[in-house]
C-alpha atoms as a printed R data frame, in Angstrom:
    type eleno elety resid chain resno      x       y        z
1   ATOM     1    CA   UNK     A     1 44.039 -34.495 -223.969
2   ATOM     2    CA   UNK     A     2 44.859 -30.672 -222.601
3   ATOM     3    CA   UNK     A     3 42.976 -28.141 -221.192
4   ATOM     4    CA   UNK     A     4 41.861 -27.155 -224.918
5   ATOM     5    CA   UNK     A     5 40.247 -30.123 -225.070
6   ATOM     6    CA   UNK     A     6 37.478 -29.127 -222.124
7   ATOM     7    CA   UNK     A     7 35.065 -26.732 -221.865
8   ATOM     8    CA   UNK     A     8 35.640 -23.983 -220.304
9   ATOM     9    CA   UNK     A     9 34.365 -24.748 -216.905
10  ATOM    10    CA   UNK     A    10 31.988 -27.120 -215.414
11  ATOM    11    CA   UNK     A    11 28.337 -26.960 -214.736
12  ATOM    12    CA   UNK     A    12 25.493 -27.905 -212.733
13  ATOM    13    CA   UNK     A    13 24.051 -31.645 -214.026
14  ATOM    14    CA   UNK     A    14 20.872 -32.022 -215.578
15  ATOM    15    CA   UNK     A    15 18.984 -35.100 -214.870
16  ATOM    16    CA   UNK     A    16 19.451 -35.900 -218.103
17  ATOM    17    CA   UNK     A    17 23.066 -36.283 -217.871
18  ATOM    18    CA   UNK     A    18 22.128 -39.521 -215.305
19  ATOM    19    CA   UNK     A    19 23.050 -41.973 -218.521
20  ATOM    20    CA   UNK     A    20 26.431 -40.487 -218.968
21  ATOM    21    CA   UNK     A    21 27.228 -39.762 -215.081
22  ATOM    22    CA   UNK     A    22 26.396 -43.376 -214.913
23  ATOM    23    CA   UNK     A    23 28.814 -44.634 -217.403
24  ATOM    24    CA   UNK     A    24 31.244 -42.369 -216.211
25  ATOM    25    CA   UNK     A    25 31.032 -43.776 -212.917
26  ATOM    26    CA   UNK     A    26 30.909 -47.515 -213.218
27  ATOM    27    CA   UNK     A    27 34.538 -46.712 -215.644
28  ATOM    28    CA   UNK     A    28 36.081 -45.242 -212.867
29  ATOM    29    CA   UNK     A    29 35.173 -47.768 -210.083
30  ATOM    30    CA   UNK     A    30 32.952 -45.669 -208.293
31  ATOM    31    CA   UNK     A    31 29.688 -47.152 -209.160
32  ATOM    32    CA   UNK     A    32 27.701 -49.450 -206.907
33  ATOM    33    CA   UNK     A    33 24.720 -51.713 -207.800
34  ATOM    34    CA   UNK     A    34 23.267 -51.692 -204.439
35  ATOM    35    CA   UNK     A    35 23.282 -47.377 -204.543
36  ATOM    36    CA   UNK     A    36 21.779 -46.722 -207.955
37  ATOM    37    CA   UNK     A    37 23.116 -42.950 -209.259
38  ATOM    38    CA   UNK     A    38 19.969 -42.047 -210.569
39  ATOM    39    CA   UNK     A    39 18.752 -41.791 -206.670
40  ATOM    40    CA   UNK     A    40 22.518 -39.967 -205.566
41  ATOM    41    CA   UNK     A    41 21.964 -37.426 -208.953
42  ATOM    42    CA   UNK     A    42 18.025 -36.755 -208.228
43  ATOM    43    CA   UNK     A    43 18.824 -35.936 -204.450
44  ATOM    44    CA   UNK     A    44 21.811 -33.510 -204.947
45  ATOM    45    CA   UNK     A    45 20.273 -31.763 -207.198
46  ATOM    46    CA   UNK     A    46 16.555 -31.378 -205.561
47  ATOM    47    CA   UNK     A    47 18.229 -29.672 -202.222
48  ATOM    48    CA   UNK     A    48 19.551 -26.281 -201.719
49  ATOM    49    CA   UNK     A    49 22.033 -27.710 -199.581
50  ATOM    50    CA   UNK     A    50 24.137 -29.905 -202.448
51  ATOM    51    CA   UNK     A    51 24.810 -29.728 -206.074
52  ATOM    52    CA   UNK     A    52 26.619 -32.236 -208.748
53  ATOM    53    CA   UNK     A    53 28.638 -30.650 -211.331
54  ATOM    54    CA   UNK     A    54 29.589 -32.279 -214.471
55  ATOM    55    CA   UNK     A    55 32.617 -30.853 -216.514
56  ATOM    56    CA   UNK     A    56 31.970 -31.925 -220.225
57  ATOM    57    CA   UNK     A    57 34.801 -32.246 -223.582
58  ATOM    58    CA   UNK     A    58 34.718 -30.328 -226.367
59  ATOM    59    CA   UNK     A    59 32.174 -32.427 -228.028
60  ATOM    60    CA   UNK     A    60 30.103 -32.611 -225.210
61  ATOM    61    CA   UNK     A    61 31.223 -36.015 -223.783
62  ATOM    62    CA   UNK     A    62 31.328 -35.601 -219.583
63  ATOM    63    CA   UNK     A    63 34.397 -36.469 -218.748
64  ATOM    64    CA   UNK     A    64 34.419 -35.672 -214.594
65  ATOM    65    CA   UNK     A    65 31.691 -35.152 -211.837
66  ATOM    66    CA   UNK     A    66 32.212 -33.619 -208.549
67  ATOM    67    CA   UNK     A    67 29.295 -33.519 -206.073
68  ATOM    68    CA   UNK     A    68 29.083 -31.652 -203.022
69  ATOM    69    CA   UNK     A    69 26.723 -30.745 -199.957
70  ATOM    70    CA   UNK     A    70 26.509 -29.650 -196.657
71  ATOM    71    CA   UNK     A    71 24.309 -30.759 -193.572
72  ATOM    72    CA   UNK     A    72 25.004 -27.139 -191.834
73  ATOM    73    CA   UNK     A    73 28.051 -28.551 -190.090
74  ATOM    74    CA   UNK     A    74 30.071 -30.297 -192.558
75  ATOM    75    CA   UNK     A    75 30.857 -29.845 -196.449
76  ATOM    76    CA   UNK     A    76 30.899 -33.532 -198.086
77  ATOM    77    CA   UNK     A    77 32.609 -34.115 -201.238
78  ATOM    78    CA   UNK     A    78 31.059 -37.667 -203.285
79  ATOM    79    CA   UNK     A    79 31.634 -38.782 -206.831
80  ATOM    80    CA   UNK     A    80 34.857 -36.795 -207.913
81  ATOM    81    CA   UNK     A    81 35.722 -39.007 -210.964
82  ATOM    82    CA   UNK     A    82 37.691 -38.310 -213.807
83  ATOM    83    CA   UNK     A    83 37.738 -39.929 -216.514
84  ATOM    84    CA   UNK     A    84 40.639 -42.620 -217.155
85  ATOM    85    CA   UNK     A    85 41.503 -40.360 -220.372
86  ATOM    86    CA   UNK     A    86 41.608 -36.893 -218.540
87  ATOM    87    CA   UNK     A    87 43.485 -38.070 -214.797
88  ATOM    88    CA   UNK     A    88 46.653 -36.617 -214.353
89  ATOM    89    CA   UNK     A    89 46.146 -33.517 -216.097
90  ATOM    90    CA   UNK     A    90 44.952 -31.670 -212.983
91  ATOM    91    CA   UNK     A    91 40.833 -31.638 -213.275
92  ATOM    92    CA   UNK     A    92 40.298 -33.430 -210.125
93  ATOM    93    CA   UNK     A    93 42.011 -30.917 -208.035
94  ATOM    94    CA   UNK     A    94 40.314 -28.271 -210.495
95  ATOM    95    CA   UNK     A    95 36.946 -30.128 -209.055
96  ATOM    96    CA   UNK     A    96 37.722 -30.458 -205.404
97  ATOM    97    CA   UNK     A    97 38.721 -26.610 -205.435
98  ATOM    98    CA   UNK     A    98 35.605 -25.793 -206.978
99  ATOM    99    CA   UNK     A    99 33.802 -27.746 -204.418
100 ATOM   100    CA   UNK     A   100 35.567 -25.940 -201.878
101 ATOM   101    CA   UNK     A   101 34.250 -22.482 -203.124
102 ATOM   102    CA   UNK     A   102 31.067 -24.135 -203.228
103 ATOM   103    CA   UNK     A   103 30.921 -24.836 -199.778
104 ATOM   104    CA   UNK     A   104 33.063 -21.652 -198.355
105 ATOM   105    CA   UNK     A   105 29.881 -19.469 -200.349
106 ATOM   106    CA   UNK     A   106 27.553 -21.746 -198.501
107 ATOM   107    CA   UNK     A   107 29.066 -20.347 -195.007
108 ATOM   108    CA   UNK     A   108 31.198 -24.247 -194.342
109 ATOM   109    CA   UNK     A   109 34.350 -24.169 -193.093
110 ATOM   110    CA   UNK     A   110 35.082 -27.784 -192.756
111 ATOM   111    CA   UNK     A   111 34.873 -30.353 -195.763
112 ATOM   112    CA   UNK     A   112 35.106 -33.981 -194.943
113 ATOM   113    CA   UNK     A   113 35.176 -36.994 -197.503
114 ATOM   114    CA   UNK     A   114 34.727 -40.908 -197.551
115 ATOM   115    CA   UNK     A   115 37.375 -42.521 -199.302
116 ATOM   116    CA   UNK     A   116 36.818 -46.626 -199.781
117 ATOM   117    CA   UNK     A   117 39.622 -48.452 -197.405
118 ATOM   118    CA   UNK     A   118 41.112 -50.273 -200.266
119 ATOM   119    CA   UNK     A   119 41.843 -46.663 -202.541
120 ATOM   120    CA   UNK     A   120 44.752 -46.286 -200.978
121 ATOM   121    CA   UNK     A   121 45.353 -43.751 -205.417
122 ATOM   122    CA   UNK     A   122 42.429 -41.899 -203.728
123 ATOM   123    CA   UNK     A   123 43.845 -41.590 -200.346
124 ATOM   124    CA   UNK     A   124 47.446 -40.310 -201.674
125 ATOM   125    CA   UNK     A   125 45.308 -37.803 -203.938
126 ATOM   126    CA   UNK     A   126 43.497 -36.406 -201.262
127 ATOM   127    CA   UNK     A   127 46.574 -36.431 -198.875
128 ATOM   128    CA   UNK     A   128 48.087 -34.569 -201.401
129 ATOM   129    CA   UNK     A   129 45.487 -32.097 -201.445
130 ATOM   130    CA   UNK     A   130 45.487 -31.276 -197.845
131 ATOM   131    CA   UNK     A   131 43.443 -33.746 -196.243
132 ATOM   132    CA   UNK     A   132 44.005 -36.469 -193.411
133 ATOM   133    CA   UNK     A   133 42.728 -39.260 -192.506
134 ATOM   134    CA   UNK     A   134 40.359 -39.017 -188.957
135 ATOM   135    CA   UNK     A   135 40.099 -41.729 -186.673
136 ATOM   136    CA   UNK     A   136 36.633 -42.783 -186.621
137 ATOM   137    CA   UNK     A   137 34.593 -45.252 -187.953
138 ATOM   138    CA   UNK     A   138 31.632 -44.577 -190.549
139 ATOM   139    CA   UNK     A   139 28.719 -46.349 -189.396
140 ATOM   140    CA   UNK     A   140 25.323 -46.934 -191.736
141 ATOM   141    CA   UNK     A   141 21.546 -47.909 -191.544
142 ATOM   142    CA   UNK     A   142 19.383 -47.779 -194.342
143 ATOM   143    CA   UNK     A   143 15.844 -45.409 -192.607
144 ATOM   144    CA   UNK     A   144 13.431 -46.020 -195.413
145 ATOM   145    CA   UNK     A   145 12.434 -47.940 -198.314
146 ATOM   146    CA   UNK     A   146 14.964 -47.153 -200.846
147 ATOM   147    CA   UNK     A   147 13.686 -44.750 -203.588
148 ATOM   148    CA   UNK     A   148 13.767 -47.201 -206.129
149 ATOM   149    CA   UNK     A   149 11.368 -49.797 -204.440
150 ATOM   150    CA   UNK     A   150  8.846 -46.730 -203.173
């Protein structure tokens, strides 16, 4: 598909869109059972401080998702996906840059991303983009009840 194929530019999810992100998501390998989107979508989009934006076909269908935020510090990028139909045609750097402005109009100067260990597509995307890979190690502990089981 080309560019005249896409809307003209993406915009801010609805939680309606959760169905569709979710599909979208579990095609491209990004979905997780154990980290629901519904909970990822409802949370980006209920803080000043993030946003999820969904670019959308011609007929409506969303075909990538970009979501960004910012903990005052650091920008975060999570969920750029593309759909298998639309990579290679340049929307994912489209996305990242527009997460970029996103976070350069929210005052960040630094944007950081997770990247799974065994992407090494995702790594050489990013790399290509700009970014490196830090040496540290992400560590996790789950705080509260999950939203799902509150």
């Amino acid at each position: 598909m080309t560019a005249t194929h896409l809307s003209p530019a993406p915009r801010t999810a609805l939680e309606t869109d959760i169905p569709a992100i979710t599909k979208l998501w579990q095609e491209t390998g990004l979905y997780r059972p154990y980290n629901p989107p519904e909970w990822d979508v409802r949370f980006a989009l209920s803080d000043r401080n993030s946003t999820l934006m969904v670019w959308e076909d011609i007929n409506g269908v969303i075909i990538a998702t970009v979501m960004v935020g910012h903990d005052g510090h650091r920008g975060w990028i999570y969920y750029l996906s593309v759909a298998p139909s639309h990579q290679k045609t340049g929307l994912g750097k489209k996305l990242v840059a527009i997460g970029e402005d996103w976070l350069r109009e929210h005052g960040v100067w630094r944007m950081q991303l997770m990247v799974r260990s065994e992407n090494s597509a995702m790594q050489d995307f990013y790399r290509h983009l700009g970014y490196r890979a830090l040496d540290v190690t992400v560590m996790q502990k789950d705080i509260d009840i999950p939203p799902a089981d509150r």
